[in-house]
TIVOBA-584331 format. One record per atom (N, C-alpha, C, O): x, y, z; residue in one letter. Coordinates in steps of 0.05 Angstrom, whole numbers, plus 5000, padded with zeros to 4 digits. Example, Ala and Ser with C-alpha at 12.3 -4.5 7.8 and 13.67 -1.06 7.14 Angstrom:
526448865156A
524649105156A
526449345156A
528549345169A
525749555142S
527349795143S
525850015157S
526850235161S
% end
This chain:
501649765000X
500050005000X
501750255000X
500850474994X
504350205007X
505850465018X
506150654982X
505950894977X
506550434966X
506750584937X
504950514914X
505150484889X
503250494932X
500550584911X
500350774886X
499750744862X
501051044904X
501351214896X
501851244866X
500251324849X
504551164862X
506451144832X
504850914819X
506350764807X
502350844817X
501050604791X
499250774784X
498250944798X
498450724754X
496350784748X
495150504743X
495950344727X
492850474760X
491650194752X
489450144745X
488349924744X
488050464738X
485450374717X
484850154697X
487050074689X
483250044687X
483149934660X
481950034642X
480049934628X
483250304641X
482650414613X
485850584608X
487550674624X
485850574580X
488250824572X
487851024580X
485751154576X
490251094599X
490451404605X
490751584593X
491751524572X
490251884597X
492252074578X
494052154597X
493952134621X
496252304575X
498152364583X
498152504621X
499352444641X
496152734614X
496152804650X
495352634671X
495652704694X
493952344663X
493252224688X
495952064690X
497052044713X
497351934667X
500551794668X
501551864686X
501951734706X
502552164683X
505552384689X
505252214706X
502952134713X
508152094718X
510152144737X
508651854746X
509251774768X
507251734734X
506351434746X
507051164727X
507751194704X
506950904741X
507650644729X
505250594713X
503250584727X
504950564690X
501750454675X
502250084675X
503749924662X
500350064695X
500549674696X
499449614671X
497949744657X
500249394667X
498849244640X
499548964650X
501748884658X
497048824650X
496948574661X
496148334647X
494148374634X
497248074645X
497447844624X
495447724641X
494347544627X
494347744665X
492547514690X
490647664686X
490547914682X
488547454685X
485847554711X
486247644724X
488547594732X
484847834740X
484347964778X
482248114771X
481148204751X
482048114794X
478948234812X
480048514822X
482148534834X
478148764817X
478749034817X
480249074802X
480848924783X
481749424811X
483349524797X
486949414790X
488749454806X
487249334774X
490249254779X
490849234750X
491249004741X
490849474734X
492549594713X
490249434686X
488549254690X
490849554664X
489949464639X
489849124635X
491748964633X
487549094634X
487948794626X
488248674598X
486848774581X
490048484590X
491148384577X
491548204572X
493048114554X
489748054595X
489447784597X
488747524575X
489347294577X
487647634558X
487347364534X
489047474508X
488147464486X
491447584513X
494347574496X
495747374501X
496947294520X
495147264468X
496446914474X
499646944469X
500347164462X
501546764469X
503346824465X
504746764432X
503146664416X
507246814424X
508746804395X
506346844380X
505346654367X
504847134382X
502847224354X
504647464343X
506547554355X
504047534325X
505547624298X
502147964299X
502448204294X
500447864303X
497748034305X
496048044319X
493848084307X
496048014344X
493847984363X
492148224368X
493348374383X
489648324359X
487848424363X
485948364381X
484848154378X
485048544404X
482548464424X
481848684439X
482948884449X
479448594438X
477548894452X
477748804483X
477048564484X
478248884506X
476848764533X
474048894546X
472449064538X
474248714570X
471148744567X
470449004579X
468149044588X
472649204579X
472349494594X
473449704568X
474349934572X
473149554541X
472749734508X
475149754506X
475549944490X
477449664514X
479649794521X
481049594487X
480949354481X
482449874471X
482349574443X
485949564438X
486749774427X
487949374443X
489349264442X
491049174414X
490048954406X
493049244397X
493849114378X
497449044385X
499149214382X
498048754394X
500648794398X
501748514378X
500648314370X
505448654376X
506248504355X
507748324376X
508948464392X
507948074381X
509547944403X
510147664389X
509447444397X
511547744366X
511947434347X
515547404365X
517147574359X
516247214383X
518947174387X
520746974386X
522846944399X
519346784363X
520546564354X
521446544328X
520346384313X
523446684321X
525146784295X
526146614275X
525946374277X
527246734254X
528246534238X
531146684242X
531346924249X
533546504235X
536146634244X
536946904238X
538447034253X
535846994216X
536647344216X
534747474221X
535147714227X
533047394222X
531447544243X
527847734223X
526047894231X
528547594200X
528347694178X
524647684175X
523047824163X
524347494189X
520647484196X
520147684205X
519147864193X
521147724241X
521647974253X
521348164248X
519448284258X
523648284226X
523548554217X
520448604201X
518748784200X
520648374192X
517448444177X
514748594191X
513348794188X
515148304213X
512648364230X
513548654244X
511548784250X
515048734249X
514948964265X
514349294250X
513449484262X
515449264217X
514549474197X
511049374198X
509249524207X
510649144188X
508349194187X
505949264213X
503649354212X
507349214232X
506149344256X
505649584258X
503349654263X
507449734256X
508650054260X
506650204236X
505550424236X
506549954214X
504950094185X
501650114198X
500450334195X
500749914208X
498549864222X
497149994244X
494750004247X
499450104263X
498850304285X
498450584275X
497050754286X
499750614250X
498350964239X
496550964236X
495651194232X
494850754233X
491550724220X
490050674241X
487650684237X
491250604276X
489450514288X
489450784316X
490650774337X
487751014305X
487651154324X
485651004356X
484050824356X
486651154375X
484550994402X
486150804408X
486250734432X
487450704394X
488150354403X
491550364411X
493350494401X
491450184436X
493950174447X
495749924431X
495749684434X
496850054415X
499149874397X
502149844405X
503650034407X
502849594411X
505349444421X
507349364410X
506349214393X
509249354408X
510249304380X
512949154402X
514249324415X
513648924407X
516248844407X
518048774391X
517948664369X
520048864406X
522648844382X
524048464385X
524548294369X
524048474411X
526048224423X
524947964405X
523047974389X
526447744410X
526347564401X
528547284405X
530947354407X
528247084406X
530046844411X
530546654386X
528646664370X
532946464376X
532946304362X
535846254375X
537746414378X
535745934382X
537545824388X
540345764360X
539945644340X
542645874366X
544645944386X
544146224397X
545046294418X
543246334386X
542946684385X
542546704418X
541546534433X
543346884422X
542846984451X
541247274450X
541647454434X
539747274470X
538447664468X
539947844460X
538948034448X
542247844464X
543948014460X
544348064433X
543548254420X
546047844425X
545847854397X
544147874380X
544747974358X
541747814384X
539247834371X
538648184367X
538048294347X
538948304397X
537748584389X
540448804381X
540249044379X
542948664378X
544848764359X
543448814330X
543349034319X
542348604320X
541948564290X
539448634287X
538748714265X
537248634312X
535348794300X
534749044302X
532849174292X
536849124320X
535749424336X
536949634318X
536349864317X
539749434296X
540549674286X
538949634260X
539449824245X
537349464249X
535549384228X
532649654228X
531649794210X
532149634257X
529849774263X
531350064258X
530050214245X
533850154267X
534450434271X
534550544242X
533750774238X
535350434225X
535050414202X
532550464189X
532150664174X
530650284195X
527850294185X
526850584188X
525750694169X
527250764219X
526651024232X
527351194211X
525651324200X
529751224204X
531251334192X
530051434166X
529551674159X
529551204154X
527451164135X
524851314125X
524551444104X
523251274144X
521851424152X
520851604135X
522051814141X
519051654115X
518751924116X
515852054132X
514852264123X
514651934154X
512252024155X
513751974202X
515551864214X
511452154207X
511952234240X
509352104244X
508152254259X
507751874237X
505751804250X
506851664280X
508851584290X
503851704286X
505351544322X
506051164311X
505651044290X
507351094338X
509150854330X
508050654350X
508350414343X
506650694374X
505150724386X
508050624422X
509550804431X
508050374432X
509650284448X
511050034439X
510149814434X
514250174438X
516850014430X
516949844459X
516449944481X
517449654455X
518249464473X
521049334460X
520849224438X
523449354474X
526249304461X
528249244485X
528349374506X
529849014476X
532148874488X
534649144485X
534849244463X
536249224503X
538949294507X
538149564476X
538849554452X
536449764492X
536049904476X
538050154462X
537450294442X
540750174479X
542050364470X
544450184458X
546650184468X
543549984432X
544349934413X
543149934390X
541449764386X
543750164368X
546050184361X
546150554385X
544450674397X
548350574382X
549550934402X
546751054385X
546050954364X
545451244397X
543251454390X
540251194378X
538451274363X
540450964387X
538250884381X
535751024391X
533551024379X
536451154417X
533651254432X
533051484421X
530651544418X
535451684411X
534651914394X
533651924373X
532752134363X
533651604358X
532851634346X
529751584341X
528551714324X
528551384355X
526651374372X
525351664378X
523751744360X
525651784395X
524552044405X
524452224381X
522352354376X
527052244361X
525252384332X
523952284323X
523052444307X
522552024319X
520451944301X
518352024315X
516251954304X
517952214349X
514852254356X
514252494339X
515752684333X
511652434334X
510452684322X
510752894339X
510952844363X
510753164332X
511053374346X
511353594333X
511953594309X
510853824347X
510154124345X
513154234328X
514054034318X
514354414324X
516654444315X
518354614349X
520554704354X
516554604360X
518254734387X
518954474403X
520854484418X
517354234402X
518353974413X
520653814408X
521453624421X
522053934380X
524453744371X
526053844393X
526753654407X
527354124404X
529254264421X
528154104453X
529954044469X
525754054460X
524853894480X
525953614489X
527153534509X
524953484457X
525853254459X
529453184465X
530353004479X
530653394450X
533753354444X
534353424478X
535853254488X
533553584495X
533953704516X
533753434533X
535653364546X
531153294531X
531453044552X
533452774538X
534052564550X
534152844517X
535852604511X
537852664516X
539152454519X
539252854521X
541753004527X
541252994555X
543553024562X
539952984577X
538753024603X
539252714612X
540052644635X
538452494585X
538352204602X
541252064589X
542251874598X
541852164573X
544351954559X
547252074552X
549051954541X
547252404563X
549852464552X
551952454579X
550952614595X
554052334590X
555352384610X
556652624616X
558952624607X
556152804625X
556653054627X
558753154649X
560053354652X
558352914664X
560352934684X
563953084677X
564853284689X
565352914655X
567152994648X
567953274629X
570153374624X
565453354623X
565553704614X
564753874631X
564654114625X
563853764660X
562853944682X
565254224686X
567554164691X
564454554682X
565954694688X
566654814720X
564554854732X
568654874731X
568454934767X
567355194760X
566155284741X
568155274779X
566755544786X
568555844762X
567656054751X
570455734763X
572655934752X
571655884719X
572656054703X
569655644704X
569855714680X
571955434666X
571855324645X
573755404690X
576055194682X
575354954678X
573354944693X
575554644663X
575054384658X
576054294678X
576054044682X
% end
């Protein structure tokens, strides 16, 4: 009870002002009352799972994580996901990146896709929403998350925003810190 506080555990999508500064549960179980978005009949290795719950709440996530060695299904399913979430306003769209195929280890896996996907961003010519990246060892490749944060749609005063918290969460600054005198 002591941190209640920090969940949001409605079962409905929040907006942004009820989020701020809270955990949004999303839950794979049954339960009784409030205890985050339910999510409960998301079966597992789907490539397209669509579902309404029984509180209207409408769901599209990509969670295919049984690969072929390059990963090359993957990349598919996850453009065509991202292609699919521009069309699905209202709807909370999921998109995982991760994935397994034996010898491959996670690691290696989100080497080859993460810099596949950063690529894809790049690409890009449209700022539709992308909806929620879900991703293994995400600051690969260097500026994956920047690059990420430019693909949100936004105002033209939000790009200096965005650059501000990415520079805020990923630049080490410690070693350009100036003393008092101005001096390194």
């Amino acid at each position: 009870r002591k941190y209640m506080g920090i969940f949001y555990l409605r079962e409905t999508i929040p907006v942004l002002a009820k989020a701020r500064g809270k955990i949004v549960l999303l839950r794979r179980f049954r339960a009784e009352g409030q205890c985050g978005i339910d999510l409960s009949s998301w079966t597992a290795n789907n490539a397209n799972f669509v579902h309404t719950n029984e509180n209207g709440v409408t769901y599209h996530i990509q969670d295919i994580y049984k690969v072929d060695r390059k990963g090359d299904n993957k990349m598919a399913e996850i453009k065509r996901h991202f292609e699919d979430a521009q069309q699905s306003k209202g709807v909370l769209c999921m998109n995982f990146l991760s994935g397994t195929n034996i010898p491959s280890t996670p690691l290696a896996f989100a080497q080859n896709i993460n810099i596949r996907f950063n690529l894809y961003l790049a690409s890009r010519p449209s700022r539709e929403p992308l909806g929620i990246i879900v991703m293994d060892f995400c600051n690969i490749p260097a500026g994956n998350i920047k690059q990420i944060l430019c693909n949100n749609p936004r105002k033209g005063w939000m790009r200096s925003k965005l650059d501000n918290v990415y520079d805020m969460l990923f630049t080490d600054n410690r070693n350009n810190e100036k003393d008092d005198e101005g001096e390194m």
